[in-house]
N, C-alpha and C positions, 0 to 999 in steps of 0.2 A: 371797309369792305374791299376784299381784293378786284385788283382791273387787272384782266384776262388780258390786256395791252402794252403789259410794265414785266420785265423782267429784272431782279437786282443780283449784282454781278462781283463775286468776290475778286477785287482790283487791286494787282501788285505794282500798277505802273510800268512791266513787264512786257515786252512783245506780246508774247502769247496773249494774257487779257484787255491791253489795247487796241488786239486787231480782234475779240474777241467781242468788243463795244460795237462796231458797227456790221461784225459778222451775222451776231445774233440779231440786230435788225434785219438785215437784207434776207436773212432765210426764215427769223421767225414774224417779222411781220412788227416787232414791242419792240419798243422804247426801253433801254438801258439805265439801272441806277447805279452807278458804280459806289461802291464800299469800300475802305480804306483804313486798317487800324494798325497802329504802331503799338510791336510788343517788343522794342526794343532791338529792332533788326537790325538800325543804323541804316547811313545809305543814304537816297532822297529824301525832301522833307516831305511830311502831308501835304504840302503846301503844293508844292513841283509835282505834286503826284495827282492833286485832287485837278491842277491847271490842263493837266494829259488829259486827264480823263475828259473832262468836260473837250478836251480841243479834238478828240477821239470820235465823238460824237453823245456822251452821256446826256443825257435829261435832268439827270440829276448828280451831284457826288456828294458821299456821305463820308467823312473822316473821323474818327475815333482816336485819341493818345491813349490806350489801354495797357500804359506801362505797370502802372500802380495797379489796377485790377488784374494783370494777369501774374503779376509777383505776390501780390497779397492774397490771391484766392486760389487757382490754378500752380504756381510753384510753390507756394507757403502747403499746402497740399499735397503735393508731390513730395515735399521734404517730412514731412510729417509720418509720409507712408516710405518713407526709404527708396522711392520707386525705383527702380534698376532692373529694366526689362533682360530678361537671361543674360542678370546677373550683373551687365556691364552699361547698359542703355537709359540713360537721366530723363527719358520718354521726350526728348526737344520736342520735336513736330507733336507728337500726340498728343498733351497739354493745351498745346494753343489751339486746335482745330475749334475745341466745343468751343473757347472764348470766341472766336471768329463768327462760328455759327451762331451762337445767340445773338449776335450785334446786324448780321445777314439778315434774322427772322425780324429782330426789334425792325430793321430799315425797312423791308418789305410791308413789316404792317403798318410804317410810318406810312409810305409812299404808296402804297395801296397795291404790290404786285403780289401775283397769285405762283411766282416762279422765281426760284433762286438756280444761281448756274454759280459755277467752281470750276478751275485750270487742270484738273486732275487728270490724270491719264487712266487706261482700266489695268494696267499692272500693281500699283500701288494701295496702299493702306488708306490714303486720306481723301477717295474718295469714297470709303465705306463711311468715315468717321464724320465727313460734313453730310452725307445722307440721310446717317442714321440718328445723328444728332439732330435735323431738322426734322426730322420723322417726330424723333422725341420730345421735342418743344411744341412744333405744328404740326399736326400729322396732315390738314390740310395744305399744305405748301406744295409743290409740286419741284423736281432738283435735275438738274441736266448738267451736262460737261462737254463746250463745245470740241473740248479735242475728244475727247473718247465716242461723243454724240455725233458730232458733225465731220468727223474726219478733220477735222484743224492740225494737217503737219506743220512742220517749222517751212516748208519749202511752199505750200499754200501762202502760209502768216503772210512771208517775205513779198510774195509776189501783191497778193492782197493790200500788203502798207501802200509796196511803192502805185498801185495802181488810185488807189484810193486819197493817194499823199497824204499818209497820218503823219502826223509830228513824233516819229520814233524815230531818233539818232540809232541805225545799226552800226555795230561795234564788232570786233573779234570773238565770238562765242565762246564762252567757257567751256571745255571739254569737260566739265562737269553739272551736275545739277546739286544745286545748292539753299538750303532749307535756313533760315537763323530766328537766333529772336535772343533776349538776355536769358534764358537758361542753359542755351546750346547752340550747334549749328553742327547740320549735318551735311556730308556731301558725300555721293552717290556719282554712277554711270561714267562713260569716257571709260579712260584708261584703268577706272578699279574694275571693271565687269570683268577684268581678266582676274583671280583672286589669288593667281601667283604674283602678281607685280606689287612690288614694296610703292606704298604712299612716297609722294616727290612733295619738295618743300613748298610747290605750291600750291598743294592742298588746306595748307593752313593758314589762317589768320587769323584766331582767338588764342593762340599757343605759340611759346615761341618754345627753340629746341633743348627737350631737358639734355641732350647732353653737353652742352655749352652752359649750365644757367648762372646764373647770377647767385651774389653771395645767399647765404641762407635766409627764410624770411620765417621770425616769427610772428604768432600772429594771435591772441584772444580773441576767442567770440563765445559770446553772452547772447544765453536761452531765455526767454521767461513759454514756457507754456509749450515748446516748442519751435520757436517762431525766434529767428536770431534779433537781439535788438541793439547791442552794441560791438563793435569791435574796437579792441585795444582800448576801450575806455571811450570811446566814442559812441553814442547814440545815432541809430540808422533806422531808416525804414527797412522794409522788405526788398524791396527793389536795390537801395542801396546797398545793401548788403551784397545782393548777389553781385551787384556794380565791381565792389570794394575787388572780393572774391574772384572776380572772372580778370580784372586786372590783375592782383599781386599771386594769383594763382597759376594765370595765364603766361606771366612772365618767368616760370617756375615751368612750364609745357608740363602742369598735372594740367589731364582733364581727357588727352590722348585716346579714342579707342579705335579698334580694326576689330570688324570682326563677319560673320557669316551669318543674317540673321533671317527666323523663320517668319515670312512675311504673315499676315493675317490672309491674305488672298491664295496663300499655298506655295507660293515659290519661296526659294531662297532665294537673299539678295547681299553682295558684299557691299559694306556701309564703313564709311570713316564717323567721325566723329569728334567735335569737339567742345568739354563740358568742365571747361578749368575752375567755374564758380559753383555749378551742379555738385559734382565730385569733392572737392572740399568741402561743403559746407554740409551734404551727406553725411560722410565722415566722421566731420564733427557731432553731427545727431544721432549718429550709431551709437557713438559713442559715449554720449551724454546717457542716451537710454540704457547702456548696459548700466549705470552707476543707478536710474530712478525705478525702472522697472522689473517688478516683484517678475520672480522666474519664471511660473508660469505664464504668466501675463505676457512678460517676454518671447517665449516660445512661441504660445499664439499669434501673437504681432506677424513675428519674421514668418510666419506661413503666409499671415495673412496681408506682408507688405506683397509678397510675391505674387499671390495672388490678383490683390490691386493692383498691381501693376502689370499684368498681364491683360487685366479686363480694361483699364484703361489705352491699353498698346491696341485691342483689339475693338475700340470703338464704343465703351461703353460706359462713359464718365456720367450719362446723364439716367444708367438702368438703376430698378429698385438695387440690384446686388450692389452698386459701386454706394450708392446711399448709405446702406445697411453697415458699410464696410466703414465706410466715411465716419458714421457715429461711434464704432469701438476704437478708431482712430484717433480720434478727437478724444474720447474716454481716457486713454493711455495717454496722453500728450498735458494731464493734470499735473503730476508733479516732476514732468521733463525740465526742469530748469535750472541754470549754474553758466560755470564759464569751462569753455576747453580751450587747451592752448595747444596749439600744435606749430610745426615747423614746415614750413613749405622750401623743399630744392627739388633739383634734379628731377622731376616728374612725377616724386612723391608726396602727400600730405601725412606728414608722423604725428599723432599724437603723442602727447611729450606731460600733459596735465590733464588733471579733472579736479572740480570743486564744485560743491551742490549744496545746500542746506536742507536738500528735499529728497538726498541721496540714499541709498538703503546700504551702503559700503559702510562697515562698525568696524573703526579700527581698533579698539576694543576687544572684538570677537575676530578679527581674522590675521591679528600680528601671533607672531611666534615665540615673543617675548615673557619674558617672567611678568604677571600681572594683568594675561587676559582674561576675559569676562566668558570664554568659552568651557564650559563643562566637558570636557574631554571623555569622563567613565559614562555619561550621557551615549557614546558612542557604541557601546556595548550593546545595549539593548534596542540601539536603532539596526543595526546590523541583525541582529537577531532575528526581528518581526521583518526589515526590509526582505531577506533570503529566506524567507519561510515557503514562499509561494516555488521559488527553486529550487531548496531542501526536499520536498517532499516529490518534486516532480522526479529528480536524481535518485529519489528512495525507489520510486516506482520501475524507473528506469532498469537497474540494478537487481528488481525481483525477475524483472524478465528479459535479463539477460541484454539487456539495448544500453547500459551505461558506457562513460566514455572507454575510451583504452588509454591508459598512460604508459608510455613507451619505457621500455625495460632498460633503464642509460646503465647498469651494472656491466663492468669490465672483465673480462675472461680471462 
């Protein structure tokens, strides 16, 4: 049964959420649980994070390793549906929120609070996605944001630690805002909000520079089902893979993106990016799927990767639609399996092979050679019945005078 006394508090170890532990005491009256999951962000351990929190003032801290759940369910997912939000975006942040928010709801119904709270601002996307997400799992739950709720600026926070003397080492601020986890890392605000100014080299740290890169890298990865499981002959999990991937990819600066994007809340917003294990290993499943899936099938998909990946950019990984979508996803992802080899430099990922046993590519039927299995005078009669519906419509056309004009090229 929830206590009207307990609020649980999504805790990055961060300024903001550690002066956020004893903020929400002092103004709402409850006791703090702070939450804590590792998606592979790197950085402090859970360890050093969960000691903050509790020295912050927490009641409780709850830690999660959620490396292996969120590569095997949340980015094995992702890679499944193609996702590349307008076109160029591996969806970093948006993946992770629902796994975050489920682990918020499980704590709160452990610990008995009636109120989850998130570091969100009200400009941004992710505080729709941990709302709506908790809506979607509890709809009893109740969700607040002491910066966007209580006015929490940085120059409050500051004053706040040192009055209070939390145990936060302040440092030089990064003129950026900065998002990670092992699918990606995004980073935002400072010096890009101007969208003339070219990214500076220290923007990055998953990428190193493609126009310097190191010799060429190739590289096999092996599909079963969709789902990568070896590279180079080697056996990986999920996680390892995008591991493998985000190192020998990253050191290649593929994964690179700039660009302008339409936020879910109505603004535009300029966002860097960087997603060197995302974007290859994408790539690689595009491409695997043009060799296993039947054309139409195909076509369908690519609408409907974009699709999901829009609904999931805009908060909705947990609605019947993202479900519905989930299960012909999962459909198409039956005979997605083989090896691709591709070549990793200079910021590109080329695919270079394909081999599949479950492939629909007949080389039989589509070589050039003396001895193919293709009925060529076949052709005739498909062309025929294909232009029938255009034939007739041109015949009409032509009775009343609307057919084309073909230009008179005759020389005088």
């Amino acid at each position: 049964m929830a206590d009207n006394n307990r609020i649980v508090l999504a805790y990055s170890g961060g300024l903001d959420t550690s002066v956020a532990i004893p903020y929400l005491k002092d103004r709402t009256g409850k006791d703090v649980v702070a939450v804590s999951l590792d998606v592979g962000q790197g950085g402090e351990s859970l360890e050093t994070i969960q000691q903050r929190a509790l020295a912050c003032g927490a009641v409780e801290s709850y830690i999660v390793d959620a490396r292996d759940e969120f590569a095997n369910e949340y980015c094995m997912m992702a890679l499944k549906a193609n996702a590349m939000y307008e076109g160029v975006y591996p969806l970093v942040s948006a993946i992770s929120r629902p796994l975050i928010t489920k682990h918020l709801v499980r704590a709160a119904h452990q610990f008995g609070a009636d109120t989850i709270a998130h570091g969100c601002t009200g400009k941004g996307n992710d505080q729709v996605r941990f709302e709506v997400s908790i809506q979607s799992i509890d709809p009893t739950l109740k969700a607040i944001s002491p910066i966007r709720d209580l006015s929490l600026t940085r120059d409050v926070e500051i004053a706040y630690a040192k009055e209070h003397q939390l145990p936060i080492v302040q440092t030089e601020k990064s003129p950026y805002s900065i998002d990670q986890n092992v699918w990606g890392r995004a980073i935002e605000t400072g010096f890009l909000e101007d969208p003339w100014n070219g990214p500076t080299k220290d923007c990055y740290a998953y990428t190193d520079d493609p126009a310097f890169p190191p010799v060429e890298d190739e590289v096999i990865i092996k599909f079963e089902q969709g789902i990568p499981v070896a590279i180079d002959g080697k056996p990986v999990t999920p996680l390892q893979a995008i591991e493998e991937m985000n190192r020998r990819a990253g050191a290649q600066g593929i994964g690179r993106i700039d660009l302008i994007e339409d936020r879910l809340v109505g603004i535009k917003s300029r966002e860097l990016y960087e997603c060197p294990g995302a974007v290859a290993l994408i790539t690689a499943h595009q491409e695997l799927e043009n060799c296993c899936l039947e054309r139409e099938q195909h076509r369908i998909k690519r609408d409907i990767d974009k699709r999901w990946g829009e609904l999931v950019y805009d908060a909705q990984w947990f609605s019947p639609a993202v479900h519905s979508l989930n299960a012909f996803i999962e459909d198409t992802q039956r005979y997605v399996s083989g090896e691709i080899r591709m070549i990793l430099h200079g910021g590109r990922a080329v695919v270079t092979g394909r081999r599949s046993e479950t492939s629909l590519y007949d080389y039989n039927l589509a070589t050039y050679e003396s001895g193919d299995t293709f009925d060529q005078n076949a052709s005739n009669g498909f062309i025929e019945i294909y232009g029938l519906p255009t034939r007739v419509a041109a015949a009409r056309d032509v009775k009343f005078g609307n057919g084309i004009e073909v230009p008179d090229n005759t020389v005088e």
